[in-house]
C-alpha positions in Angstrom: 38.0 72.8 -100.0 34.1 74.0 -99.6 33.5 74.7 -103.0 30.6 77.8 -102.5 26.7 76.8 -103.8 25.7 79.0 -106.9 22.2 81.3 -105.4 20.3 81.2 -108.8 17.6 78.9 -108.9 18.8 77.0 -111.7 16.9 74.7 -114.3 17.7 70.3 -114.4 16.7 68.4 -117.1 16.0 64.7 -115.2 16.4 61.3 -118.0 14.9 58.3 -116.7 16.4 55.4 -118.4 14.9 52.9 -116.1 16.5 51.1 -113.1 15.5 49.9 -109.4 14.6 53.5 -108.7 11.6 53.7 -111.0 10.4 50.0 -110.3 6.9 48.8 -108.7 6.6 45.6 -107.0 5.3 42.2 -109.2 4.3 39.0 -108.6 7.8 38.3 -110.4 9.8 40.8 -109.2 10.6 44.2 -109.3 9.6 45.3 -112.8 9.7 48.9 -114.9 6.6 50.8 -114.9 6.5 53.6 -117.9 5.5 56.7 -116.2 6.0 56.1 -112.6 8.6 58.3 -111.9 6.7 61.3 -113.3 4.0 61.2 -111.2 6.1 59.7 -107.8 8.2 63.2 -107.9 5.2 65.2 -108.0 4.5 63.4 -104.1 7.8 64.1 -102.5 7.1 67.9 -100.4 10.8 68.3 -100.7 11.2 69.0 -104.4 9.3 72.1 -104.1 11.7 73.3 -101.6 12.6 77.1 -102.5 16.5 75.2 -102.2 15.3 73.0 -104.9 16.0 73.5 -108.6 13.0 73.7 -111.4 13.2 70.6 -113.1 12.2 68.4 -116.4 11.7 65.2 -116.5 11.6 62.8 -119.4 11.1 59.3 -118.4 11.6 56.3 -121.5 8.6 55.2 -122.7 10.0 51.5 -122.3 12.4 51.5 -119.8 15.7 49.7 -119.3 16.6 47.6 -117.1 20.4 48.7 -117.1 21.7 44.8 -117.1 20.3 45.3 -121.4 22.2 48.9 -121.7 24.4 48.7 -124.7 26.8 51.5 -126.2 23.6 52.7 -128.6 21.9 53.5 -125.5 24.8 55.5 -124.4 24.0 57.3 -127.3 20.5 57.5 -126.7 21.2 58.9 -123.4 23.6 61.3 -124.8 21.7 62.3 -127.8 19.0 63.3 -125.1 21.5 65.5 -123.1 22.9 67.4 -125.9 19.3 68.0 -127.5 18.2 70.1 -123.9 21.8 71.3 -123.0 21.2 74.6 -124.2 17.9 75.0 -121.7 19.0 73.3 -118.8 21.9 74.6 -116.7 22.6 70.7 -115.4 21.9 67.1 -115.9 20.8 64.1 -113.8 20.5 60.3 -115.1 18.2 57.8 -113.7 20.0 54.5 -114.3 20.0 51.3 -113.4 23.0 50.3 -110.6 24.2 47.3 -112.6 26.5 49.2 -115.8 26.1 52.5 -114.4 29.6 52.6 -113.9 30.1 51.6 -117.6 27.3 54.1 -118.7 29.2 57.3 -116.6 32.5 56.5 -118.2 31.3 56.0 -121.9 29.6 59.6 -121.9 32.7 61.1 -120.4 34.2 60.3 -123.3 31.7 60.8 -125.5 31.4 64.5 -124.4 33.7 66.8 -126.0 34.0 70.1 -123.8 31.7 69.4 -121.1 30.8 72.4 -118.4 27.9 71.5 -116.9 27.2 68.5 -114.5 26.1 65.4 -115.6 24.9 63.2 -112.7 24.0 59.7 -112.5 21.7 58.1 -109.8 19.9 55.2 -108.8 19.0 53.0 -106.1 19.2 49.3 -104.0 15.9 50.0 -103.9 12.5 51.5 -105.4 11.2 54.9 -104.6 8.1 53.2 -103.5 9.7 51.0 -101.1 9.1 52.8 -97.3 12.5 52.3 -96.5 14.6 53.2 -99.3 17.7 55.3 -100.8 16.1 56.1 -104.1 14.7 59.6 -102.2 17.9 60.9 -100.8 20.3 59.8 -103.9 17.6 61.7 -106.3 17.4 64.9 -104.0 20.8 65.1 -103.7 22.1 64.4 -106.8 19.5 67.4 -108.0 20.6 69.4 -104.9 24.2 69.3 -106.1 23.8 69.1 -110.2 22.0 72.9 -109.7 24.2 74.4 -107.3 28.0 73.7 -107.7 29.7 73.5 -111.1 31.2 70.7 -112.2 31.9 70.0 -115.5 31.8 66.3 -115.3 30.2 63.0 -115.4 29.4 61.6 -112.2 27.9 58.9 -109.8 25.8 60.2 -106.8 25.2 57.2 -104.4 25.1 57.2 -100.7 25.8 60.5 -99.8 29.2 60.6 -101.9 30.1 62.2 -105.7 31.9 59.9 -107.7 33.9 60.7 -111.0 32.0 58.4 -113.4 34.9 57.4 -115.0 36.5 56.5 -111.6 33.5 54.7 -110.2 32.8 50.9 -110.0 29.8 48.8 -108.6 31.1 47.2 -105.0 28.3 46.4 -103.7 24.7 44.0 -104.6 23.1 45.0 -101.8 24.4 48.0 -99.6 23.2 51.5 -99.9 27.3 51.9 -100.5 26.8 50.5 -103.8 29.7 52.7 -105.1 33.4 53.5 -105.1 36.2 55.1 -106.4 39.0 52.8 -105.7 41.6 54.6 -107.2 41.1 58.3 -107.0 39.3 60.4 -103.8 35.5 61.0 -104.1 34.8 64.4 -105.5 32.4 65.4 -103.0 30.2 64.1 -99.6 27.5 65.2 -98.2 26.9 65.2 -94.6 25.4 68.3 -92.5 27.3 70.2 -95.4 27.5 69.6 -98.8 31.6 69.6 -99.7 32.7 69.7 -103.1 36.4 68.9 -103.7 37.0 72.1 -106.2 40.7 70.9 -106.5 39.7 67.5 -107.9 37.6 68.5 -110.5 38.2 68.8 -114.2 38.6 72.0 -116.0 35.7 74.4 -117.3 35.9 74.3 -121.2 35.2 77.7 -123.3 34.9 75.5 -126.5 31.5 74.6 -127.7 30.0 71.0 -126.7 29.7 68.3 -128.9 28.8 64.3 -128.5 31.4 61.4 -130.1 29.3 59.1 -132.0 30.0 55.7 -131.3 31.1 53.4 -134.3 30.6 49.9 -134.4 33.7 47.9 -132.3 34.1 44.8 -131.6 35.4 44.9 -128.0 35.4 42.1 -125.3 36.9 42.1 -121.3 38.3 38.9 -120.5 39.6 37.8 -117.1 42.7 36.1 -116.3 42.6 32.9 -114.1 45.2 30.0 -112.8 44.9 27.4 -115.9 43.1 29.4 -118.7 43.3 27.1 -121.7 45.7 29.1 -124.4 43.9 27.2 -127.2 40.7 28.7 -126.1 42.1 32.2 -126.0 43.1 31.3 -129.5 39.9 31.1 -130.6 38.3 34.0 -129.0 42.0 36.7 -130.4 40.7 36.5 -133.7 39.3 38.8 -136.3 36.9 40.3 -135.8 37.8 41.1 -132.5 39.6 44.8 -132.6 40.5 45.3 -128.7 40.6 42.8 -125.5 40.6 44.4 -122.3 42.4 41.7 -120.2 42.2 41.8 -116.3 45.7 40.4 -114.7 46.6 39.9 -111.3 48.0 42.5 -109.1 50.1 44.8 -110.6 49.4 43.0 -114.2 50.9 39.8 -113.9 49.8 36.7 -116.0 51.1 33.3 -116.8 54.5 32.7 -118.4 53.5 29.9 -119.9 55.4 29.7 -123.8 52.1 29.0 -125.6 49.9 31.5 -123.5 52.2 34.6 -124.1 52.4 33.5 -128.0 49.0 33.4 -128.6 49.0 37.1 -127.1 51.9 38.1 -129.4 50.0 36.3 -132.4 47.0 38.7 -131.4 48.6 41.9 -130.9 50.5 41.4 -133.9 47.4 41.4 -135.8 46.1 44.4 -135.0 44.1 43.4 -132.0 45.2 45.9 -129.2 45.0 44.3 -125.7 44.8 46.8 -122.6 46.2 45.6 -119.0 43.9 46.3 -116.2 43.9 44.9 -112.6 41.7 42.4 -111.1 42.4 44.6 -108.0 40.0 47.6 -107.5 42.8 49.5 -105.9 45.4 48.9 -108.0 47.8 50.5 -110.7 49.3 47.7 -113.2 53.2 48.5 -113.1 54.4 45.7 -115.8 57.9 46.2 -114.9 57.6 45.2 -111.5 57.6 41.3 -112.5 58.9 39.3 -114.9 55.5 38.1 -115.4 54.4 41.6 -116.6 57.4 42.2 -118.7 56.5 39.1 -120.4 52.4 41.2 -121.8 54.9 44.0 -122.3 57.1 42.5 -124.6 54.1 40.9 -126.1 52.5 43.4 -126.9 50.4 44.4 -124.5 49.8 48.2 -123.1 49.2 49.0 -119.6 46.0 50.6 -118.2 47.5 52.4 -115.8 44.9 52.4 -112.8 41.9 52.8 -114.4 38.5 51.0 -113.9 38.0 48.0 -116.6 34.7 49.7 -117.0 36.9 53.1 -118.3 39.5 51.1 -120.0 36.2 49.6 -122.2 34.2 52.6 -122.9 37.8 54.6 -123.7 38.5 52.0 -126.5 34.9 52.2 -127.9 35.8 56.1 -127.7 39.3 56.0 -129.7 38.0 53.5 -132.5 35.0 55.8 -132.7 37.5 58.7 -133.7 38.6 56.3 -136.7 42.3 57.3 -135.9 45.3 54.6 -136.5 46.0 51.4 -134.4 48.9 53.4 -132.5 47.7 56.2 -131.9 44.7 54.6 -130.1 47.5 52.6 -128.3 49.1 56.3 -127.4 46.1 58.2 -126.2 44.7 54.9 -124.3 47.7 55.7 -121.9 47.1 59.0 -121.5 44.9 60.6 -119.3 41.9 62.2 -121.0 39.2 62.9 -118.7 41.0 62.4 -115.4 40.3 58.6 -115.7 44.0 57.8 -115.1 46.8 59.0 -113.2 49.9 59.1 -114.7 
C-alpha cells in the first residue's frame, strides 16, 4: 500500500548523539568532532529543497560513540524528544550503528502514546567521506519523518524503514547494515517512497509521556556446546533480576541434570530468564523439543520471536513500571509495541 506524503512543510527536530556519521578522520581513527554536523548540513544543496522539511538540530556537546550508550542515555535521548515534541511535527536520531538497534527498541517502550515519527539514522561511513551513505540515510530518513505519519520508532538504513524494535545490526561493513529478520520492513524507498500503512502501529489520542528507567540489573547470555553449569551458578545470583538467554533454534538447550537445576534454582528466586533465539529469523517454540520443555518446566518464558535487543530493553521497561515478578513475566509475552507476533 502507497501510503500518500502529507503537503505541509512540516518542522524535524534532528539529535545528534554521536556516531560514524558525525566523525572526522584522525591519526587514530575516526573520532567525534562536537559541532560538525551543524555546520556539514548547512553544505548539502539538498536540504534546502522546497521537498525538504525546516529543521533543528541539536548536536551533544560530547558525543557518543554508541559502543558507551547505556539505558541513561536512552533517557537522555528521550528526555530530549519529549522536551521539543510539542514544536516539532517529527523526530530523527543520529546514532551510532553499533546499539542502535538496542537504543530504537528501548524508546519504544519508553514512549507511552507515541504519534509522531521517531527515526534513527547513521552510517558505515562519515558524511565527510566522498563516498559515503551518511547523505542519503539522513535525507531520507528527514524526507520520510516529515511527510508520512508514523507513530513509531524506527531505523532508516539503506533505503529501507525498519521497526526499531524489529531491527538488528547484520552487517560491520555493508551499507545493508540493517534488518528485520522477523517482521517485513515498514517501508523502501526506491524511485518512490512506499510506506507499508498496514504494518504500522496505531495513532494514539492519549497524551505522550516518557517511562523513566529504574535501576535493573539485567544481563544477555549465550548458550554454547559445554557451558560450565558451575559458572552459570555464579553469574544466577542476586543481584541479578533478569537473564535474557539466547538458545538454539527454536529454544533448545542442554539437558544436562545440573545445567537445567541451576536454571530452576534461578528462576525460583525471582530471577526471570527470557528465551530468545540465536537465529535472527527464528520464533522459539519450546514445545517443539524435549530440550525446550525441559527451560519450560524450569522456569523459563519464551520470547516469542523477538530481537534479544527488544527482549533486553522490554525487561528494563517492565521493572521500570515497579509491577510484580509475574506480571512482568505476563506482559513480556505479550505484544506491546508490535515487537512480537503472537
Amino acid at each position: 500500500m502507497k501510503m500518500t506524503p502529507s503537503l505541509t512543510k512540516k518542522s524535524i527536530y534532528i539529535l545528534c548523539t554521536g556516531g560514524t556519521i558525525a566523525m572526522q578522520k584522525t591519526s587514530e581513527g575516526y573520532a567525534a568532532k562536537p559541532g560538525y554536523m551543524i555546520e556539514a548540513m548547512k553544505k548539502i544543496p539538498e536540504l534546502n529543497n522546497q521537498d525538504m522539511p525546516h529543521y533543528t538540530i541539536e548536536e551533544y556537546e560530547q558525543p557518543i560513540d554508541s559502543a558507551n550508550m547505556t539505558p541513561d542515555d536512552w533517557e537522555k535521548i528521550g528526555s530530549s524528544i519529549l522536551a521539543n515534541y510539542d514544536k516539532h511535527d517529527a523526530f530523527v536520531v543520529l546514532h551510532g550503528t553499533d546499539t542502535m538497534a538496542y537504543t530504537a527498541s528501548a524508546l519504544s517502550f519508553m514512549f507511552n502514546h507515541l504519534n509522531k515519527p521517531i527515526i534513527l539514522t547513521g552510517s558505515q561511513l562519515p558524511l565527510f567521506e566522498t563516498r559515503n551513505d551518511a547523505r542519503e540515510n539522513l535525507i531520507n530518513a528527514m524526507l520520510i519523518a516529515s511527510h508520512y505519519a508514523i507513530p513509531e520508532v524506527c531505523i532508516f538504513f539503506n533505503n529501507k524503514l525498519f521497526r526499531g524494535n524489529r531491527s538488528k545490526k547484520m552487517d560491520a561493513s555493508s551499507f545493508s547494515a540493517f534488518a528485520s529478520p522477523n517482521f517485513p520492513a515498514l517501508g523502501k524507498v526506491g524511485t518512490d517512497i512506499l510506506i507499508r500503512k498496514q504494518l504500522l502501529q496505531p495513532l494514539h489520542d492519549e497524551k505522550i509521556f516518557l517511562q523513566s528507567l529504574v535501576k535493573t540489573v539485567i544481563i544477555s547470555l549465550k548458550m554454547f556446546p559445554g557451558m560450565s553449569h558451575d559458572i552459570l551458578a555464579k553469574i544466577l545470583q542476586a543481584p541479578l533480576q533478569a537473564v535474557v538467554i539466547e538458545t538454539y533454534g527454536l529454544g533448545t538447550a542442554t539437558e544436562d541434570e545440573n545445567f537445567l537445576k541451576v536454571i530452576q534454582s534461578a528462576s525460583d528466586s525471582g530471577i526471570i530468564i527470557v528465551n530468545c533465539s540465536q537465529c535472527a529469523t527464528a520464533k522459539v517454540k519450546m514445545s517443539t523439543y524435549a530440550a525446550g520443555n525441559a527451560l519450560k518446566n524450569a522456569g523459563v518464558i519464551s520470547g516469542g520471536d523477538m530481537t534479544s535487543e527488544a527482549a533486553l530493553a522490554k525487561l528494563f521497561y517492565l521493572f521500570s513500571l515497579k509491577i510484580s515478578l509475574s506480571e512482568i513475566k505476563s506482559r513480556m509475552q505479550e505484544n506491546l509495541r508490535g515487537e512480537l507476533t503472537i
